[in-house]
N, C-alpha and C positions, 0 to 999 in steps of 0.2 A: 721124544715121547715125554720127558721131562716137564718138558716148556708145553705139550698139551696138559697134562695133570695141574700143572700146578694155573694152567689159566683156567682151568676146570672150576678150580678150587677158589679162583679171586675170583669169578662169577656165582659161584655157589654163595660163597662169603657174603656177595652184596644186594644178590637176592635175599641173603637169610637178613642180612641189615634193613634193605629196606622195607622189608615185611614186619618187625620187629616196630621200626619207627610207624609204618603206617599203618600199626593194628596198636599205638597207642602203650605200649608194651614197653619201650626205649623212651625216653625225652631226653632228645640232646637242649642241654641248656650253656651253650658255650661263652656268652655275653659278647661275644667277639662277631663285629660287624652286623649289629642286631635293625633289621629294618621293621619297619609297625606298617598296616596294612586297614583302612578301616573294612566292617563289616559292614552289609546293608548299606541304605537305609531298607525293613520290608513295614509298609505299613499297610491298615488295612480296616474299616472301617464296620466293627461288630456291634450284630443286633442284637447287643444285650447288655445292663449294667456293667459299668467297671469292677463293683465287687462281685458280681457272678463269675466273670470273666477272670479276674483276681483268683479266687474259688478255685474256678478250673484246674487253671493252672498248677497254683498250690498244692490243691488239694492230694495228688498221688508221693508228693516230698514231705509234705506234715503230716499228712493222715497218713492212713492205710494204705499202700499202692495197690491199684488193682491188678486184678490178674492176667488181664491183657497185657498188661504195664511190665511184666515181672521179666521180660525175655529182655530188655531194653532198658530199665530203670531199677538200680538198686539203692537205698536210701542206706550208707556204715552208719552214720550218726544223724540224730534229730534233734535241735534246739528249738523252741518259741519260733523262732524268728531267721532260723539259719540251718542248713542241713549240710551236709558231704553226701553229694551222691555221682554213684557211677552211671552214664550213662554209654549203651553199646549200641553202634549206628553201623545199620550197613551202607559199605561203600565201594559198590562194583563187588569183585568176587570177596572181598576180607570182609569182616567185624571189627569197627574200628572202637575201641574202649575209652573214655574218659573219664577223669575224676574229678570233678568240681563242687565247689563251693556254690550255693545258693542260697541266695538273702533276699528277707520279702519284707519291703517296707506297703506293708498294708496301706489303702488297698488302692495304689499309683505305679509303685516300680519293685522290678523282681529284676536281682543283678546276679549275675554268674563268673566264676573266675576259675579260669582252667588251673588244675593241681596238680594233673600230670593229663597224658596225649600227645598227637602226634607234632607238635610245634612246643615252643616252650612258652608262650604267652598269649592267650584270650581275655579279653574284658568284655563283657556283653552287659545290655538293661535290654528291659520290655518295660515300656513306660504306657502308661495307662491313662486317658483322659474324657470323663463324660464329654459328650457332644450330641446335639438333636438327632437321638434316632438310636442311640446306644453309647459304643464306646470307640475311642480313637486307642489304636495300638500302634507302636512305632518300637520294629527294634532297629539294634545298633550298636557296634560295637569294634574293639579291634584285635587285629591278627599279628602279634610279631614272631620272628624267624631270626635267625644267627646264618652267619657265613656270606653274609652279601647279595651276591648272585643267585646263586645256588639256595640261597634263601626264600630271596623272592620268588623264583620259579618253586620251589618248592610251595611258598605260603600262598601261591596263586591256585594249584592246585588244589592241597586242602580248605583254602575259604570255600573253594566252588561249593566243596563236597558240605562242608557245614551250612554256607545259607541254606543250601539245600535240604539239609534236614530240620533246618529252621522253618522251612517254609511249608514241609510235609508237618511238623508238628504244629507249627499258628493252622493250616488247616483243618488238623482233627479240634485243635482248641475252640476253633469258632463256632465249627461245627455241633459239637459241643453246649457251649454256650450259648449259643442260639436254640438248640433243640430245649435246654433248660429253662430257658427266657419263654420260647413260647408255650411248654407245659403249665407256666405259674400267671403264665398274662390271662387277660378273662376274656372270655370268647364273646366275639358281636354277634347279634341275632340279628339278622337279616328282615 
């Protein structure tokens, strides 16, 4: 009966661990046997200027965040040119929390750097460039993990779950973007 309790309790244990680490809440940062993973590339060709697009993006970390924004994005501190913010993404049944840094070198590259989350190191850009017809976006970036194996499996894992929410948010951004580009374009008469 023993030996059932106490396996009881080393399953309880490591559900309660791994829930802990993949709601963001834990960062193990051990430096021991740390592999780097890159992110992306996603790129994606939007109809609308780079500083619109720039704008967009920005605009909920510098400014105001709107209220859509609010379940998902919270901005602790705001500089010119730099923020801390949390961001909280669903992934399957948790809310997974993050805190990073964001830095906006107007109006070409916006860089992100994980501060805590569920791995111990992210570097991301969104890099921004006019081309005929709007804007070229390209992100990219990388994922590292500690413990080897058990690392990599793990940081295979959460990339999936991050490009993923990279790629739900470049889609509201374009969409976005684009709805604002054609509001201020001037209409053909036919």
């Amino acid at each position: 009966m023993r030996r059932i309790l106490l396996a009881g309790a080393a399953i309880a244990g490591a559900r309660g661990f791994y829930e802990l680490v993949a709601r963001g809440w834990l960062t193990l940062d051990l430096g021991i046997g740390r592999r780097t993973r890159p992110l992306g590339p996603i790129t994606r060709t939007i109809a609308a200027p780079p500083e619109l697009v720039f704008d967009v993006i920005a605009g909920p970390y510098l400014g105001r965040t709107p209220r859509a924004m609010q379940e998902t994005l919270r901005v602790w501190e705001r500089g010119d040119d730099m923020v801390l913010a949390e961001h909280r993404t669903t992934t399957g049944r948790l809310v997974t929390t993050t805190l990073e840094t964001v830095r906006f070198e107007r109006p070409n590259r916006i860089a992100f750097r994980l501060v805590r989350g569920p791995v111990p190191h992210v570097a991301e850009t969104f890099e921004l460039h006019a081309v005929p017809g709007g804007t070229s976006f390209a992100y990219s970036g990388e994922l590292g993990t500690d413990l080897w194996g058990l690392g990599r499996w793990w940081g295979d894992r959460v990339a999936a779950a991050w490009e993923d929410a990279v790629a739900r948010s470049l889609h509201s951004v374009q969409a976005e973007a684009e709805r604002r580009h054609g509001s201020t374009s001037p209409r053909r008469i036919a």
